[in-house]
N, C-alpha and C positions, 0 to 999 in steps of 0.2 A: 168473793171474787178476788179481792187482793191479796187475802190469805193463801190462797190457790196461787196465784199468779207469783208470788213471791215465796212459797215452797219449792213449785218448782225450777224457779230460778236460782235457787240457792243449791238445790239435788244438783244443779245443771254446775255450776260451782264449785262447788265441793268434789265430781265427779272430773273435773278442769282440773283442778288443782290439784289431785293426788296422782293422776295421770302424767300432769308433765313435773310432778317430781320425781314421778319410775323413767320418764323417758326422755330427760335434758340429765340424768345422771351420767356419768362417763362406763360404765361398765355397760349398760345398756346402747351406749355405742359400737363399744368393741364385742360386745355377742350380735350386733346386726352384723358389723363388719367382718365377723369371723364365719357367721352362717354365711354371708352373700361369697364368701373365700372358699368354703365346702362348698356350695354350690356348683363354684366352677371345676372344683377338683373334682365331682362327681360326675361331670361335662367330660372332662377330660378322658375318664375311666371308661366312658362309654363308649369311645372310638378306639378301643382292644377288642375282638371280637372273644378272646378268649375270656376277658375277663367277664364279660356280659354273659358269656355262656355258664361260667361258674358262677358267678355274683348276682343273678338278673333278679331275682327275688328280694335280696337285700338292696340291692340298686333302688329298686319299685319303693323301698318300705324310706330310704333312704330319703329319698324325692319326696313323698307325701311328708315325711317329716317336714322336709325343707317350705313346704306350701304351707303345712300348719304354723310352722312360726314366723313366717315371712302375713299371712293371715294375721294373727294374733300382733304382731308389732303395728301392721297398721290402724290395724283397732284399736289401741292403744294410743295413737298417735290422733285417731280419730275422737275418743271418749280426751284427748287433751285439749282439745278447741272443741268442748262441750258447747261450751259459754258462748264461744263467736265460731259455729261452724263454717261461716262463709270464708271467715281467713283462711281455713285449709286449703280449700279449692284455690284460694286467689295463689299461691306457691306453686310455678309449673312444674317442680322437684315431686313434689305433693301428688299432683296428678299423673306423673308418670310412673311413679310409683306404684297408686290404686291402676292402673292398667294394667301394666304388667303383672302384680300379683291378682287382680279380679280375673285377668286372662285364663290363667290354668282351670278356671271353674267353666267354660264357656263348652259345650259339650263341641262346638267343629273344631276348636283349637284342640281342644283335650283327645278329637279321634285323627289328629293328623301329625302324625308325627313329624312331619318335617316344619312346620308353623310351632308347634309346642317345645320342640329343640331352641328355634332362634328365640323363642320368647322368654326360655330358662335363659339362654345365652346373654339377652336383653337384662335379666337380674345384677349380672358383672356389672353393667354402668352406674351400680346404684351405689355401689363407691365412690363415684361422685360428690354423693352427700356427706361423707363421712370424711374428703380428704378433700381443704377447698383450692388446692395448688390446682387439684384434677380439673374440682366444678371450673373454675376459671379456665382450663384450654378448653374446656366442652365449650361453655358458652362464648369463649371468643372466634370458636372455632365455626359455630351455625350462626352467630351477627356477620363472619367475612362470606356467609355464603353469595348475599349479591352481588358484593365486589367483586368476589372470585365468578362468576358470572359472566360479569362482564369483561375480568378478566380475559378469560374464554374465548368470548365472543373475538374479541380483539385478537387473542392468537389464533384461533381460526382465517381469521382475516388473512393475517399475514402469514401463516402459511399455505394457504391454497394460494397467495400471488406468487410466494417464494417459488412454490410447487409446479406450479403452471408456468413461470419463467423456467426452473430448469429443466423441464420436458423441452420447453423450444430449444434450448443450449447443451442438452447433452442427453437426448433419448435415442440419438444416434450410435454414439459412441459409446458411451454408459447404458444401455436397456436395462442392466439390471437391476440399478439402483434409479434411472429416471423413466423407466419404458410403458411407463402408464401413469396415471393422477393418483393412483392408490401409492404405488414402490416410491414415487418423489416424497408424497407426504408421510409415510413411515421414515423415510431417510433422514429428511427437516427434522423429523422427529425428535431421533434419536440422534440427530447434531446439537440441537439442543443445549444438549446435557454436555457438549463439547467433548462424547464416546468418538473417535475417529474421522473427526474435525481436520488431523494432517494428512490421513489418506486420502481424504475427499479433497482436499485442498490441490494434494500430487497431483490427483487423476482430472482433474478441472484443469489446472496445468497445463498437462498435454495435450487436453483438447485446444485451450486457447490461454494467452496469457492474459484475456481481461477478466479472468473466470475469478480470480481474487478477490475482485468488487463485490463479486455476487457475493462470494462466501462470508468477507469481512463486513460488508455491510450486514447481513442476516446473523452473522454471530452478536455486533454489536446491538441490534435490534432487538431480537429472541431470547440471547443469552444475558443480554446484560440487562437493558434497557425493561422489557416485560419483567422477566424474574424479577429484577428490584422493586415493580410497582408490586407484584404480587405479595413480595414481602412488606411493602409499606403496609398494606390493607390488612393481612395478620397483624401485623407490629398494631397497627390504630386499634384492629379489631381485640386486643389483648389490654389494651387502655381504658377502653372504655370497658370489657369485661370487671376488670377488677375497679372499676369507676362503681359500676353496679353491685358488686359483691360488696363495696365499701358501705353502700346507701341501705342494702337491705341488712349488715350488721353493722347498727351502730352502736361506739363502745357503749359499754355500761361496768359500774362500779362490781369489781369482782365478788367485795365480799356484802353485796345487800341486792344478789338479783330478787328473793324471794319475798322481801320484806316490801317491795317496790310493786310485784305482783301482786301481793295480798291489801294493797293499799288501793289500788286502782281496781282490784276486783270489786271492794268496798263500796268504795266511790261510784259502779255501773252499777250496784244494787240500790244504793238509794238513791238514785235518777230514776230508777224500774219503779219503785216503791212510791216516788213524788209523782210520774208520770200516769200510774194507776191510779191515787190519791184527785187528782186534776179531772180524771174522764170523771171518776167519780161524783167530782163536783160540779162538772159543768153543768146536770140540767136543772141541779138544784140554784144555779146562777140564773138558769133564764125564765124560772119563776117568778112573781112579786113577791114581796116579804109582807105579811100578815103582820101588822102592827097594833095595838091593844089602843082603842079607842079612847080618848081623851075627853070626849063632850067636844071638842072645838073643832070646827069644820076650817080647814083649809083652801076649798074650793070655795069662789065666790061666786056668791047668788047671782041670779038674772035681777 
């Protein structure tokens, strides 16, 4: 049994180790990075109708390429954490990954064209993995999603009051930028952005000279005052992003990653090999031991 148990954990090993020496090589980076690059150019070619109509055959042959070796790298990726499968899964890069490419095998993705499009399209972010300036705005970018949330919440707020005040202040005059709750809050909207901020200011003007307040205080509000929390919250959420890309590589000596792997690989085999050794003996522990009779009795009479 330990013979068994320590073959295959050395198959498992051995099958680890040749793995992430084809797939931590640099050239094996740049053919993922170059395939997921045709992919999108093959994306691209597809929205010419001429070209689909002369090409659609090699398009097809083109695609299935592209799934067999997008297939084949993760398997690759997969036979590399032999030894510790569960680490793969623990990488959400990892798992979205096996989705996207397991996706094209799914036969309702594969008969609907408009889901098997966004899903090839979905292959483009996998550059992410390849360029980590990328992975860092991706992932700073869905940590600000609750801020920017509440963000929201908060200008919502304040523009349906902005909105709802300038319908009573100038839906007379103005209808067509305040003559209902929808044309006010497209207006607010796009003041915002401070797009035609002095027109709107002129035409508030005429109507009345306290129309200022309204506008200057909602520019300072809206434009200044939100915008700048919205950018605190990227700014924070871009800190701690690369807080996080710092934790999950940490440096290591350039020139001995392999020698440092095959030392710890070592090291989890004979722990396998002591930890087998142990079951083995424990029922032999909870035995008595048969000892060779002396003549002298130990136990005292009655």
């Amino acid at each position: 049994m330990t013979d068994v148990t320590a073959g295959r954990a050395s198959v498992r090993e051995t099958v680890a180790r040749r793995s992430r020496a084809l797939t931590e090589t640099r050239w094996f980076a740049i053919a993922v990075f170059g395939l997921i690059v045709v992919n999108a150019m093959l994306l691209g070619l597809e929205t010419y109708s001429g070209v689909v109509e002369d090409w659609h055959r090699w398009l097809r042959l083109a695609e299935h390429c592209c799934v067999a070796a997008f297939t084949v790298e993760i398997a690759l990726r997969l036979a590399a954490h032999a030894d510790r499968p569960a680490t793969f899964f623990r990488d959400p890069w990892n798992l979205f990954d096996v989705i996207v490419v397991a996706s094209a095998f799914l036969p309702v993705v594969s008969e609907n064209t408009t889901i098997l499009r966004l899903l090839r399209l979905a292959r483009v972010l996998r550059t992410a993995r390849f360029l980590p300036q990328l992975r860092i705005v991706l992932v700073a970018v869905v940590r600000s999603l609750p801020g920017t949330l509440s963000f929201l919440l908060v200008g919502t707020l304040v523009l349906y009051v902005y909105a709802m005040a300038g319908w009573v202040f100038f839906a007379r005059q103005d209808p067509q930028h305040y003559g209902s709750m929808g044309r006010a809050l497209l207006t607010l909207f796009l003041l915002m952005t401070l797009d035609g901020i002095g027109e709107a200011v002129h035409a508030g003007l005429e109507v009345s000279r306290w129309s200022i307040f309204y506008y200057a205080s909602y520019v300072l509000l809206a434009s200044f005052v939100l915008v700048n929390v919205l950018i605190g919250i990227v700014v924070t959420s871009f800190d701690e992003a690369r807080d996080l890309e710092a934790e999950e590589q940490p440096p290591e000596s350039p020139g001995e990653p392999q020698p440092l792997r095959d030392r710890i690989a070592t090291v989890r085999r004979a722990l396998d090999e002591l930890e087998s050794e142990l079951d083995l003996q424990q029922p032999s522990r909870s035995r008595p031991v048969a000892r060779p009779s002396s003549g002298i009795s130990l136990v005292p009479r009655p």
